[in-house]
Every structure is written in C-alpha cells, then in structure tokens.
C-alpha positions, -999 to +999 in steps of 0.1 A: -421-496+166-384-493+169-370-463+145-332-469+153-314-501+156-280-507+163-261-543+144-231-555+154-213-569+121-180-581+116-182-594+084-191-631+092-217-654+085-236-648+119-236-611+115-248-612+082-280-632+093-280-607+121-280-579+096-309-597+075-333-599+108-327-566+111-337-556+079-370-570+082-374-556+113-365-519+096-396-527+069-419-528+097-416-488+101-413-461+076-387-437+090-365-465+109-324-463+103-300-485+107-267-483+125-240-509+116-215-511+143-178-523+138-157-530+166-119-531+160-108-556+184-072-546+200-060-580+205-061-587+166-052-552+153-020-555+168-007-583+142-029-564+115-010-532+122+022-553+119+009-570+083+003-539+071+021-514+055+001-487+051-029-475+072-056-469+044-052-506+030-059-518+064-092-496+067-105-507+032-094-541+043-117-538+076-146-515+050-145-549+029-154-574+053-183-552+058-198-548+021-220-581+027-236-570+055-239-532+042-262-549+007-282-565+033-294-529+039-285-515-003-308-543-017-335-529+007-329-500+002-332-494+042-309-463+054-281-469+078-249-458+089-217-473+093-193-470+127-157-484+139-150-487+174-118-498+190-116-517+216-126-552+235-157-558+208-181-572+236-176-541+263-170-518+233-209-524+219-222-527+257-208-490+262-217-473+230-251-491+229-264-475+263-248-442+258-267-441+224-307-435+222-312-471+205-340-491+202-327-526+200-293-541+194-294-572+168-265-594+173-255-627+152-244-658+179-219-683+169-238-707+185-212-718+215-223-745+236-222-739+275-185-745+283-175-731+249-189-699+263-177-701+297-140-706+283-141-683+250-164-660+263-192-649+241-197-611+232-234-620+222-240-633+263-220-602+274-242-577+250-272-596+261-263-592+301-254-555+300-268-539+273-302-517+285-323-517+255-337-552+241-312-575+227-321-598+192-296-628+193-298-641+158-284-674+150 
C-alpha cells in the first residue's frame, strides 16, 4: 500500500479535495505520511514581494493559505510534513516528485476544458505527463 504520498496544495478549493482523497487513502495503511507540497510560483511572488513589507508576513501569509488543507490531515490525525518550493509550480512538483522516493502524487484539477488547457496550461496535465510514480487527479 502506498506509505508516502506527496499533495500538491495551494490553498484552494481543488487542493483541498485533493488533500481529503489523500487522507483516505493515508487510513488505508498504518505507518503512511503525508507530504504537503507548496510551490511558490515566481511569476506571482514578484508583486507579493513588492506588497509586502516584511518577509515573515509574507511566509505566514503563504503558511495561512495552507491551514485548510493541513486540518484535512489534524482532524485525522494522519502525519505529514509541510514543504515550499520556488519556482514554475508544474516543473517545480515534476522535479522534486521524481527525485523523491514517493508513492503517489495527489493533485486537485481545476477542471479546464480542452482549449482552456492548451492556452493556460494545466500543472495537473503536466504532473500527470512527467511525473514517474502514479498520479491521483482529484477534481
């Protein structure tokens, strides 16, 4: 059964149903951790940076967005860790998911229609074509 699962969260909606697929798939197997993944996206810390005036209001800022997906994993009382990245978020959880030893990588999906996807891009399409371990697509 998988013992280590990686979510990618940023606070919305879709990654909060990600986070509660991947807390019953954690019940399934005494002994299985959960790693919450966070990816700073470059293009939007920019402005952020330039909102802000100090650095640690910025982080809480970023923790915040995160606390609903985080009791997904309290209420359960299911271990799990919390990680930032930097970077592009799609190529930033493609990269750290196959250099880590993780079972499966649960994702939430906005739910973009073809051409929505092909113009926006999706990062759930590009985890789901690069990433080597199975990929959950929750929408």
């Amino acid at each position: 059964m998988y013992k280590r699962l990686l979510v990618a969260a940023d606070g919305s909606e879709n990654s909060i149903r990600a986070a509660k697929e991947a807390a019953k798939l954690a019940r399934l197997a005494e002994g299985t951790v959960v790693e919450i993944i966070y990816v700073v996206d470059y293009s939007k810390s920019k402005s952020e940076v330039l909102q802000s005036r100090d650095g640690a209001v910025l982080e809480a800022d970023r923790r915040k967005q995160l606390v609903p997906v985080e009791d997904v994993f309290v209420k359960e009382d299911i271990p799990y860790k919390l990680t930032m990245l930097h970077g592009d978020p799609g190529p930033a959880i493609v990269e750290y998911a196959n250099k880590s030893t993780c079972d499966m990588v649960i994702v939430g999906s906005r739910g973009l229609n073809a051409l929505q996807e092909m113009v926006l891009g999706s990062v759930s399409h590009k985890v789901a074509k690069r990433v080597e371990s199975p990929v959950l697509i929750v929408k």
